[in-house]
C-alpha positions in Angstrom: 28.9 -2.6 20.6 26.8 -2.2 17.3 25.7 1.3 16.2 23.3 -0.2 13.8 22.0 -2.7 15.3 19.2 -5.0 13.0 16.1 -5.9 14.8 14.3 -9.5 14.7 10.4 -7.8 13.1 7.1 -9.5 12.8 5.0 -9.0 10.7 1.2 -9.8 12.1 -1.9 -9.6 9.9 -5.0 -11.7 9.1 -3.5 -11.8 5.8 -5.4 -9.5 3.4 -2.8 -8.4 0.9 -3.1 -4.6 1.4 -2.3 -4.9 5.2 0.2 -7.2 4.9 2.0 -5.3 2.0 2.1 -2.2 3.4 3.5 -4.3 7.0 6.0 -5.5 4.6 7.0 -2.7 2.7 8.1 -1.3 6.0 9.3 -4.5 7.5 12.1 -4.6 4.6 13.8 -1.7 5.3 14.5 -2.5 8.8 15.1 -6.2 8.7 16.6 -8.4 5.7 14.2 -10.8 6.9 11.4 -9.9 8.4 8.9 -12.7 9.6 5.3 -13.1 8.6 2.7 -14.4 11.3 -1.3 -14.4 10.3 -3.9 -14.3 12.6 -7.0 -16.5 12.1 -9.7 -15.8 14.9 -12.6 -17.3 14.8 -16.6 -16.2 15.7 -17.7 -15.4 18.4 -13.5 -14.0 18.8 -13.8 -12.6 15.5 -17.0 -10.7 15.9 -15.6 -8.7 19.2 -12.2 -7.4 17.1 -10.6 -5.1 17.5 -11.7 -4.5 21.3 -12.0 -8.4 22.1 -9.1 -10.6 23.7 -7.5 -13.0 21.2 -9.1 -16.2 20.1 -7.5 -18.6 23.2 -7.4 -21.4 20.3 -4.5 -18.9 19.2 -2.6 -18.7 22.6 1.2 -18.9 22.8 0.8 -22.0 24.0 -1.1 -24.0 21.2 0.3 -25.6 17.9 0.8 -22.9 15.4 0.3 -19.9 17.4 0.6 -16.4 15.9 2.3 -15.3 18.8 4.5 -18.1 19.4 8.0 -17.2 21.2 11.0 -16.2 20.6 9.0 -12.8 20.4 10.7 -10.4 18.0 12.4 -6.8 18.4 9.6 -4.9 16.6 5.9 -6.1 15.6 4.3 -4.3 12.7 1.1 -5.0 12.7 -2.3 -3.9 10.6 -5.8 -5.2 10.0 -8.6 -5.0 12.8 -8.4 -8.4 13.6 -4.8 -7.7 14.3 -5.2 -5.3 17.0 -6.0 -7.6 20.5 -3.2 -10.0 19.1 -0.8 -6.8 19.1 -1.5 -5.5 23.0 -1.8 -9.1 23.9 2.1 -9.5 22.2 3.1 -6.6 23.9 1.8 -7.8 27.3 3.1 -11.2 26.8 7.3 -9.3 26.5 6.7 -8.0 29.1 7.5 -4.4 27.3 10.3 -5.7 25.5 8.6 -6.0 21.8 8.1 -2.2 20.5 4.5 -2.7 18.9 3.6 -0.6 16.0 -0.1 -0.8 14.4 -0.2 0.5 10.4 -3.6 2.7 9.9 -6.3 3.7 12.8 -6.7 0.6 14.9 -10.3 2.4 16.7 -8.9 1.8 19.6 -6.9 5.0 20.2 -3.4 6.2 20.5 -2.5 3.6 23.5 -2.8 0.3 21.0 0.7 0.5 20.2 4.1 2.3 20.6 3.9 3.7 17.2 0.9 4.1 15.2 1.3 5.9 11.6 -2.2 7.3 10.1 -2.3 9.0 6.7 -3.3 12.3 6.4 -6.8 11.9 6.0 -7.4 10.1 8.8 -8.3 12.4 12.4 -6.3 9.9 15.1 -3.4 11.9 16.3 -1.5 11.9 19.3 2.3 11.9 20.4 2.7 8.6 19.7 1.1 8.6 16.0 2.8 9.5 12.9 1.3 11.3 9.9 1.8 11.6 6.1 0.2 12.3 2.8 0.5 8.2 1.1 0.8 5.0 2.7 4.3 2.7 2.6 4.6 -0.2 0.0 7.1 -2.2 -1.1 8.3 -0.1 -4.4 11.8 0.7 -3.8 13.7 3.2 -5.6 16.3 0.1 -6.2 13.6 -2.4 -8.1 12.0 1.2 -9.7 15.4 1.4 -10.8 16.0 -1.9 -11.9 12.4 -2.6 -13.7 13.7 1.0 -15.7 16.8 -0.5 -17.0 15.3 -4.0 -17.9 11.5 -3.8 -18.8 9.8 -6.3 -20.5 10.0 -6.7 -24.2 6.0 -5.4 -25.1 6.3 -2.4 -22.8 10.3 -1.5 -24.4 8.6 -1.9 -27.8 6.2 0.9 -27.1 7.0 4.6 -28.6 6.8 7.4 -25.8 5.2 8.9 -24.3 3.5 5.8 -22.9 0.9 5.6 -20.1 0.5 3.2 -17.7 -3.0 2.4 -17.4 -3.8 1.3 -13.4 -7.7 0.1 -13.6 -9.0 -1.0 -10.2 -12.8 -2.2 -9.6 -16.1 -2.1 -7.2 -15.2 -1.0 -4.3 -16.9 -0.7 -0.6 -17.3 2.8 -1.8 -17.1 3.0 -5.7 -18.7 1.4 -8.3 -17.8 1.4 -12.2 -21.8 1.6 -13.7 -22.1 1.0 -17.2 -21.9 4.7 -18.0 -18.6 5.0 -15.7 -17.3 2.4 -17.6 -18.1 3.5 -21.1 -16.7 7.1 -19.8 -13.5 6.0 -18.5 -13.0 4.0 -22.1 -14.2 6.9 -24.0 -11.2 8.8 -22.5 -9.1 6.3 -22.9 -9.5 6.5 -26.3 -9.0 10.4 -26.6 -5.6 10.0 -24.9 -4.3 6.7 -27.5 -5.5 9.3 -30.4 -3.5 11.6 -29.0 -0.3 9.5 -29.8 0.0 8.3 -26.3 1.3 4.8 -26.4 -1.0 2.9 -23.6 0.2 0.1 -21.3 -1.7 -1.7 -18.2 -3.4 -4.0 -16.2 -6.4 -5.3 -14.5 -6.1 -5.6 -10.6 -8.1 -8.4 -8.6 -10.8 -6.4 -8.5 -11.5 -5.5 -12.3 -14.5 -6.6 -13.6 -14.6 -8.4 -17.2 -16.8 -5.6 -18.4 -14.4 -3.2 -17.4 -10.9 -5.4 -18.7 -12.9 -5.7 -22.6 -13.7 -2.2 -22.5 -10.3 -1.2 -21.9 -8.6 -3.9 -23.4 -10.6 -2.8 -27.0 -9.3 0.5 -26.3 -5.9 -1.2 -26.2 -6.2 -2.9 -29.2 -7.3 -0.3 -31.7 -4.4 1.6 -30.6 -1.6 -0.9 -30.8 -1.2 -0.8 -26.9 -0.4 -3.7 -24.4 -3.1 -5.3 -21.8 -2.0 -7.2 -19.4 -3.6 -11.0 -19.9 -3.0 -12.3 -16.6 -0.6 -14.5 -18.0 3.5 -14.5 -16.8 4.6 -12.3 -14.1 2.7 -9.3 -12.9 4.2 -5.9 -14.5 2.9 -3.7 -12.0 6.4 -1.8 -10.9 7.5 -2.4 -14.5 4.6 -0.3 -15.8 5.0 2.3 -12.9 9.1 1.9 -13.4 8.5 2.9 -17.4 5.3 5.5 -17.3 5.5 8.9 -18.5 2.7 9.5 -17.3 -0.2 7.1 -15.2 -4.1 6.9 -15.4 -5.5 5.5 -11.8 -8.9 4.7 -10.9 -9.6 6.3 -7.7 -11.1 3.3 -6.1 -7.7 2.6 -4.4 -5.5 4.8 -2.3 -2.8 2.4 -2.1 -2.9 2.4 -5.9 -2.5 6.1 -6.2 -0.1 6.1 -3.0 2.5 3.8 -4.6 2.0 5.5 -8.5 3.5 9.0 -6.3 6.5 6.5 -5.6 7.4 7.0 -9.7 7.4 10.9 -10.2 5.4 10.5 -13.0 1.9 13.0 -12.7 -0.9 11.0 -12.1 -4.4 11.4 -14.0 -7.0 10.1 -11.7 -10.5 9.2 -12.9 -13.4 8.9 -10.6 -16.2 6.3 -10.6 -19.2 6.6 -9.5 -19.3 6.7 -5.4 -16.3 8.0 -3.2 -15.4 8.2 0.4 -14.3 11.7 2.1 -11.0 10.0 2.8 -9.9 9.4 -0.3 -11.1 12.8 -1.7 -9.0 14.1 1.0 -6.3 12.3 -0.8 -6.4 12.8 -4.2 -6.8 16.8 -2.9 -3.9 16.6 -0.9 -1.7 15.5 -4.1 -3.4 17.9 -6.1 -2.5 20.2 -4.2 1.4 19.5 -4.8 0.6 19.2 -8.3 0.9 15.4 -8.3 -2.5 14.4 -9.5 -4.5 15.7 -11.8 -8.0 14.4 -13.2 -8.2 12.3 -16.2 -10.1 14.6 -18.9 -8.3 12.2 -22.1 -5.7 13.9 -22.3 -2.1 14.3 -20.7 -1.5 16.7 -17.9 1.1 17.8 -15.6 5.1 17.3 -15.1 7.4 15.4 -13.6 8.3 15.6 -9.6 10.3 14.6 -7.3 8.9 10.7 -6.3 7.1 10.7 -2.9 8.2 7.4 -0.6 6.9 7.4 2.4 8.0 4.0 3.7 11.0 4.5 4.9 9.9 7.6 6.6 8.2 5.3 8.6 10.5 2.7 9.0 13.4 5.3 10.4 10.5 6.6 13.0 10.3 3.0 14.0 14.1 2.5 14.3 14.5 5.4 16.3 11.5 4.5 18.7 12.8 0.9 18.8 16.8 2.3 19.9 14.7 4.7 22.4 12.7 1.6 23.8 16.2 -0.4 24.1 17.5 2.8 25.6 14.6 3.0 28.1 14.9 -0.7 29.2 19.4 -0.4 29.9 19.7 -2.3 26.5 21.5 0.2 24.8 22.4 -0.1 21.2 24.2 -3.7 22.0 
């Protein structure tokens, strides 16, 4: 008999990174490998997602199925397009697969065995899970790790230094001119300050919005991120002291809680109500703070809620095992 027994987990998504992270940032604690299957439905299967059956091009049974057997121990899955492939997964185990679906799948509580929201969102239910940030893939080990060994242009940098997390046009913000002349403005106040700034662009940043900052960068003696090399995205969360973050992204401002460093958000022009509800919500446990140029807050104990998650999945996974006379074999 094992106590701790380790679950075969899927992974099922259409792909699009911030789904698929956040599946995988979960995934990892609960399987050393965890395996990745995309979805690809096609119109008019597309267009009826999430409510619509899977595309049949997709079944089991065709080459390069999604759901192809063996079926796993645990699906994680996230993404609207994700949703009819999850129930149709769970139907085709027979039960046996314990189904969880990452974010509100608008299809209500019944879509999985486990559905986590974040706060801001209204589905609950006894089934759903709830917490302030989302899961990623930022362990305290590689936070750790990226500390102790950061790259040479960030370890040259005298404290306190700032990572600088710029994001882009969103579905619900938009960097005008003026945001973006704002944003550099206080950029600037902070490097006069004596902070030492540090950053990068994220897919979304617009080239009007890298040179803005990146000038700011260079006056100051601070380090852009070129795009060239490896990505230093957990080095510069590993090594902040403290970290500026557009508020275009909560996933962005979810994983900078993961550091314990405050957080200084700025706001473009736009917003959504969920994400106001967010940066509120860490506001309110004096995690965030706005960006005004200049450095604010302290230090606190780094939020993680991945593998919150991931133990309410192992639990609901040995209680499914339980349920059908598996045990904890």
């Amino acid at each position: 008999m094992h106590e701790n027994p380790t679950p075969t987990v899927w992974v099922l998504t259409d792909g699009k990174a911030g789904d698929e992270f956040q599946c995988l940032g979960v995934a990892e604690r609960l399987s050393p490998a965890p395996e990745i299957r995309r979805v690809k439905p096609r119109g008019p299967w597309s267009w009826l997602m999430p409510r619509g059956p899977i595309d049949p091009r997709e079944a089991p049974d065709r080459p390069g199925s999604p759901l192809a057997p063996p079926f796993p121990d645990i699906a994680i899955a996230s993404g609207r397009r994700a949703v009819a492939y999850l129930r149709t997964l769970r139907r085709l185990s027979n039960g046996a697969t314990y189904t969880v679906f990452l974010k509100d799948p608008r299809t209500g509580p019944g879509t999985a065995d486990l559905i986590w929201v974040s706060r801001h969102d209204r589905l609950r239910g006894d089934n759903v899970l709830v917490t302030t940030t989302s899961p990623h893939r930022l362990t305290p080990q590689k936070l750790a790790e990226a500390r102790a060994n950061p790259p040479a242009p960030i370890a040259g940098l005298s404290g306190p230094r700032i990572a600088v997390l710029a994001g882009g046009d969103s579905r619900h913000h938009r960097f005008s001119p003026a945001d973006i002349e704002r944003f550099a403005g206080k950029l600037e106040e902070l490097a006069r300050s004596g902070a030492a700034l540090m950053g990068s662009p994220s897919r979304r940043t617009s080239p009007a919005l890298a040179d803005a900052i990146s000038a700011v960068f260079a006056r100051h003696g601070g380090w852009w991120w070129n795009g060239s090399g490896e990505n230093p995205y957990l080095a510069l969360l590993a090594n902040a002291d403290a970290i500026v973050a557009t508020a275009d992204s909560t996933n962005m401002i979810g994983e900078a809680t993961a550091s314990g460093a405050p957080i200084l958000v700025f706001e473009p022009q736009g917003g959504h109500p969920k994400i106001t509800a967010l940066i509120e919500a860490l506001e309110r446990e004096g995690v965030v703070h706005r960006f005004c140029g200049r450095l604010e807050g302290e230090g606190y104990e780094p939020i993680d809620s991945t593998p919150v998650i991931a133990d309410a999945i192992r639990q609901g996974w040995l209680r499914h095992r339980t349920a059908l006379g598996l045990g904890a074999a």
